[in-house]
C-alpha positions in Angstrom: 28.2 -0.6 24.4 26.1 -0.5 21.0 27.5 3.1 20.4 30.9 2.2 20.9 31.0 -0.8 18.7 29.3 1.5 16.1 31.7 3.9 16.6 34.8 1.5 16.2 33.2 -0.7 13.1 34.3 2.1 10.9 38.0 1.7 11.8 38.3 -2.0 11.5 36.9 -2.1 8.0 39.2 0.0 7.5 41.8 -1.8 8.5 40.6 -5.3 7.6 40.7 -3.4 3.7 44.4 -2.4 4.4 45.1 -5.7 5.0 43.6 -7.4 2.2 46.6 -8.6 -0.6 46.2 -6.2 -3.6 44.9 -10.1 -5.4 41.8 -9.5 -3.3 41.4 -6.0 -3.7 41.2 -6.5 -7.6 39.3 -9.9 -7.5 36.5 -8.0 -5.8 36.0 -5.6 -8.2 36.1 -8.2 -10.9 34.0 -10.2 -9.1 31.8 -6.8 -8.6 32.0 -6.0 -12.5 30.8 -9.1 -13.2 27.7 -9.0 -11.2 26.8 -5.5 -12.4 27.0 -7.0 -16.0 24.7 -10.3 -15.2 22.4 -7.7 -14.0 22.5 -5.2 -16.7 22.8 -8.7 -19.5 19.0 -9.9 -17.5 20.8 -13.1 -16.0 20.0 -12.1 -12.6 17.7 -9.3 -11.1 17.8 -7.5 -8.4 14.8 -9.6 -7.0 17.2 -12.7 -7.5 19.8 -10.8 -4.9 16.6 -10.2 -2.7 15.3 -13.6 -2.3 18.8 -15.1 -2.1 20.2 -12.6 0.7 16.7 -12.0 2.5 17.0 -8.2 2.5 15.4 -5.5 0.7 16.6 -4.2 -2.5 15.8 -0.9 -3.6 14.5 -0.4 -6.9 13.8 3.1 -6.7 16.6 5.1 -7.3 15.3 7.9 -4.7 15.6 5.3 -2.3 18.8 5.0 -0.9 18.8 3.2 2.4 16.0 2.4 4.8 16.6 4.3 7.9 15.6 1.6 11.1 13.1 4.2 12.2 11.0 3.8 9.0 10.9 0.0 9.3 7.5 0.0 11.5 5.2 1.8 9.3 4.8 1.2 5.6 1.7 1.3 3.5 2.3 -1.5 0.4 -0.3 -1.6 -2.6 0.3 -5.3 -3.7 0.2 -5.9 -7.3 -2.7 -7.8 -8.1 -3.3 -6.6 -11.3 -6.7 -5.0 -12.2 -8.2 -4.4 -8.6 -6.9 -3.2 -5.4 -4.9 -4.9 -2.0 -3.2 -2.7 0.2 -1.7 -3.9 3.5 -0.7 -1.1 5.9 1.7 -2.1 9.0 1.8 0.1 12.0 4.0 -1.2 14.6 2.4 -4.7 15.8 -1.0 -3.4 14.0 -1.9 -4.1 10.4 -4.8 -3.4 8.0 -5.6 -4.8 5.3 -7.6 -3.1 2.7 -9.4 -5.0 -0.4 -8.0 -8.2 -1.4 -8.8 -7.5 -5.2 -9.9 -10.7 -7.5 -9.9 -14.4 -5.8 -7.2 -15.0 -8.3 -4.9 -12.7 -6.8 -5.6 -14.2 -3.1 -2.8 -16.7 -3.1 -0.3 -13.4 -3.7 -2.1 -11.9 -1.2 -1.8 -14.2 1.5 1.4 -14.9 0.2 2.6 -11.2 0.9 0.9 -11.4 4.2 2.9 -13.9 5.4 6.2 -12.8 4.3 5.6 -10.2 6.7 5.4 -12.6 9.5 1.9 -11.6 10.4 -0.1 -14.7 12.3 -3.6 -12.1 12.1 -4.6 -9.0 10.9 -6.1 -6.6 13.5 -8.4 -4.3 11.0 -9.9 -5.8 7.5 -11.6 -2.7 5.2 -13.9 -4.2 2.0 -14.1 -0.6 0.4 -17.1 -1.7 -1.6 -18.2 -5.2 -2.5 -16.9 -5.1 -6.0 -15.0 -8.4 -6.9 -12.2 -6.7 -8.0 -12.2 -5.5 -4.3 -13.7 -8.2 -2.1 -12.7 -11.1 -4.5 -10.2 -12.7 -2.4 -11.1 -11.4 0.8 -12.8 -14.7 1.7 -9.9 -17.1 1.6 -7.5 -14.3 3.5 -10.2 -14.3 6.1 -10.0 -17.9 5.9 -6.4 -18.1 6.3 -5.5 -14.9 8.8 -9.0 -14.2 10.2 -8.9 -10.5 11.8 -9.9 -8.8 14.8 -12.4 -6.3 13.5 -13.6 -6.4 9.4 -15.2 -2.8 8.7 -17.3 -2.1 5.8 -19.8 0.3 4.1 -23.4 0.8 5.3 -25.4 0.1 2.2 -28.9 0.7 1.2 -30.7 -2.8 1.0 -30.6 -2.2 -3.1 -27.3 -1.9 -3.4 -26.1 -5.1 -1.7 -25.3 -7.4 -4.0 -25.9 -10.8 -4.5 -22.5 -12.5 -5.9 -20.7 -15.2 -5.2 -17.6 -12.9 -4.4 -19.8 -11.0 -1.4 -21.6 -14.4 -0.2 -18.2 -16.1 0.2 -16.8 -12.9 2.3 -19.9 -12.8 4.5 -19.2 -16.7 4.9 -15.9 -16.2 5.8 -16.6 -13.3 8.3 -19.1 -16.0 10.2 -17.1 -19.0 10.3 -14.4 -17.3 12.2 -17.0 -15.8 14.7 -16.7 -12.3 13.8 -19.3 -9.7 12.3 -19.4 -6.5 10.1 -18.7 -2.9 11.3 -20.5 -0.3 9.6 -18.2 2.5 8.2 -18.8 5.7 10.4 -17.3 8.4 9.0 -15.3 10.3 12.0 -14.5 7.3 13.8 -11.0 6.9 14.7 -8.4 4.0 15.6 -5.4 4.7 17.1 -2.9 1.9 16.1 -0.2 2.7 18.6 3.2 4.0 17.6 5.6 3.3 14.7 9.2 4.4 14.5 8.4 6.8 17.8 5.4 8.8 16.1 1.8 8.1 16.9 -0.5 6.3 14.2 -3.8 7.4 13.4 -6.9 6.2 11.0 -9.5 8.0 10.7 -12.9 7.1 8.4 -14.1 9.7 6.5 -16.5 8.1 3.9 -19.2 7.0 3.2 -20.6 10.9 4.2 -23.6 10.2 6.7 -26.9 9.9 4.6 -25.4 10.4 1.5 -27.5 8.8 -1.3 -25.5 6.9 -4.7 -26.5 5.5 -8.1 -23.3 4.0 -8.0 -21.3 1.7 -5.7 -18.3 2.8 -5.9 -19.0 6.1 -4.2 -20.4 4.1 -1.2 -16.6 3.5 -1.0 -14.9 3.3 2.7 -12.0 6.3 1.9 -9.5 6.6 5.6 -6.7 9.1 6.2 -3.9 7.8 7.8 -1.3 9.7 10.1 2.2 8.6 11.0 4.1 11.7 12.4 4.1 14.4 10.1 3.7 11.6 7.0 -0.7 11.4 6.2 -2.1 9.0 3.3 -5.5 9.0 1.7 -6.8 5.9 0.9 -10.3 6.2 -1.3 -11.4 2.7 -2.7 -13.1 3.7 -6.3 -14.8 7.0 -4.9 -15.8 8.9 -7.8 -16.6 13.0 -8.7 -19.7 12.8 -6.7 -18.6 11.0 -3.8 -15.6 13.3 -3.7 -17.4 16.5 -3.9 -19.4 15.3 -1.1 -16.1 14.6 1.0 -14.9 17.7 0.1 -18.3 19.1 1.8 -18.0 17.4 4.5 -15.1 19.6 5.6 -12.7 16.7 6.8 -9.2 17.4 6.3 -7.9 15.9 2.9 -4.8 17.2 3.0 -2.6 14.8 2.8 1.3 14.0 1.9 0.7 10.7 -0.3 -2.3 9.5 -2.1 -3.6 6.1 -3.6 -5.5 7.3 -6.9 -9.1 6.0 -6.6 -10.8 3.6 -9.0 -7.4 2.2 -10.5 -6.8 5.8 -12.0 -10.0 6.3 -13.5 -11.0 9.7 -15.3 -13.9 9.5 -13.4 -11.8 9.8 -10.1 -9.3 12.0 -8.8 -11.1 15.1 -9.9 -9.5 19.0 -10.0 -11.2 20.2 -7.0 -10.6 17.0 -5.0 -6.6 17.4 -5.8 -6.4 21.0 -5.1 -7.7 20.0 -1.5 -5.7 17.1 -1.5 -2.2 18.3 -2.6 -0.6 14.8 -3.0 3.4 15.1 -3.0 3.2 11.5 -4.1 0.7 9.1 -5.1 0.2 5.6 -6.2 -1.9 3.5 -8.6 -3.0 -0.1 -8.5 -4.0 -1.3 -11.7 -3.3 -4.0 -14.0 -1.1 -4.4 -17.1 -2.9 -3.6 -20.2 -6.1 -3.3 -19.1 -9.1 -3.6 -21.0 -10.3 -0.2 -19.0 -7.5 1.5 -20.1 -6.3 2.7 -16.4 -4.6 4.8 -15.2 -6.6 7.4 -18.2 -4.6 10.2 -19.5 -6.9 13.3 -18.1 -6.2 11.8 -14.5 -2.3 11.4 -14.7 -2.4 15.1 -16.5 -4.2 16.3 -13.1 -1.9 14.6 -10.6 1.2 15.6 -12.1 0.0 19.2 -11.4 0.9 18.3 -8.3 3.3 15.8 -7.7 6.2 13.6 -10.6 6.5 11.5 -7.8 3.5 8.8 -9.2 3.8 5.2 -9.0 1.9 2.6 -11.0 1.5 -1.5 -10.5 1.4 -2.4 -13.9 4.7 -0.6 -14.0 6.6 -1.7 -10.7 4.9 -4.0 -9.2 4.0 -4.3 -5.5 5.0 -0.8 -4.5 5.8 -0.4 -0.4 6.0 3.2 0.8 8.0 3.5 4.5 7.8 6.1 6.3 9.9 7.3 9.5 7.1 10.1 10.7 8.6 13.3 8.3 9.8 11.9 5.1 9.2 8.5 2.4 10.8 5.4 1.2 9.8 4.0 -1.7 10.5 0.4 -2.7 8.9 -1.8 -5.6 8.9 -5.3 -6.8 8.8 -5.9 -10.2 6.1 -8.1 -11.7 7.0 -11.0 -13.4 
């Protein structure tokens, strides 16, 4: 019955138009003029129409439509300004990794919600780095989650902040506990848009030995289909080289640029494995670190002109129907 109404909705448009007075006809585009001029003029945005109607708008000019099969998987890097928050949604199944700076919490949660998720089944802290594991705490607090997984660290590197004591709080008081990163593990999150999801850990590399933290990062591939994303917290050089050792597959179609777009990160051997046909930073507007650096967006657009950016855009969602992306973003205010 569905096809046939689909198959007739076509025809009574068209005929519904036919029927319209020519007064209509012309009031409509007026009335269509008008809007793209209170656009244009800054009067309205696009984000104005969004909230209003309750459907997406599409910012992205590559971005046409949202097919319906690319509706249950997306990966979205919230904008939270300098740090990192990226909710994936798989189905039912959604993961939630880093919840950047406690100030950015409430947009966090916010986001969360709007997606009408009650509880998050997997929480990742990359690394306890506040811009990381800041507002993790009061999402906890607020979602709670069924499994939160997080780096094995050597008992000199745990740190002793507030941010990190409030996280480990948060994981007690709803009765859960920490799962140590294991690099080869795998969680299969069901099916989304008739393709099989995947995540795989691939760091921290077992008995690999830092000076710094951030290469103690939790880095996961995802698979949807024929669609794979490489997530890598702040990894630098040395934790890359020693992924790339490792011999776990890295090739990958999209890529969220590790530490915020840092020089340090996102090295030329790393991206000649990696290949990324798109990628996306998180970082914040004017930063005092200066991210994303010039050196790193000179390597990745040897690979890809398809890079995103926060402090540009937004909160930038990437859907997925298995074989191809759709990218949305929300502008900042």
């Amino acid at each position: 019955m569905a096809k046939k109404r689909s198959q007739k909705k076509p025809q009574v448009l068209k005929k519904l138009w036919e029927l319209l007075p020519k007064s209509i006809i012309i009031m409509i585009i007026c009335l269509g003029a008008a809007f793209g001029a209170l656009v244009e003029s800054g009067l309205i945005t696009l984000k104005d129409v969004e909230d209003g109607l309750d459907v997406p708008v599409f910012n992205d000019s590559s971005a046409v439509y949202l097919p319906e099969n690319a509706r249950d998987f997306s990966v979205n890097v919230i904008d939270v300004g300098q740090g990192d928050s990226i909710l994936v949604i798989a189905g039912d199944k959604s993961i939630l990794i880093d919840a950047a700076e406690r100030e950015a919490a409430d947009d966090i949660i916010d986001f969360i919600r709007s997606k009408g998720i009650k509880r998050l089944d997997i929480v990742i802290a990359t690394h306890p780095h506040s811009d990381h594991i800041g507002g993790m705490g009061d999402v906890i607090d607020k979602f709670g989650a069924d499994k939160v997984i997080v780096p094995r660290l050597p008992d000199d590197m745990v740190p002793a902040t507030k941010a990190y004591e409030r996280f480990l709080t948060s994981v007690e008081n709803m009765g859960g506990k920490l799962t140590a990163a294991k690099a080869g593990a795998v969680y299969e999150l069901g099916e989304a848009g008739g393709f099989p999801v995947t995540m795989t850990v691939l760091t921290p590399v077992p008995e690999a030995v830092y000076s710094d933290l951030n290469d103690y990062s939790v880095t996961v591939r995802i698979d949807h289909g024929n669609v794979s994303w490489l997530l890598t917290g702040d990894l630098s050089e040395e934790g890359e080289q020693d992924l790339i050792n490792s011999g776990a597959d890295i090739n990958v179609t999209a890529y969220k640029a590790g530490h915020h777009g840092s020089s340090s990160s996102s090295g030329e051997e790393f991206l000649s494995r990696v290949t990324p046909g798109l990628c996306v930073i998180s970082c914040g507007k004017d930063n005092s670190y200066g991210h994303p650096h010039e050196e790193t967006l000179e390597r990745l657009r040897a690979y890809t002109n398809s890079i995103y950016r926060t402090d540009e855009l937004g909160t930038i969602s990437v859907y997925s129907d298995g074989e191809k992306l759709y990218v949305t973003h929300k502008e900042g205010e």
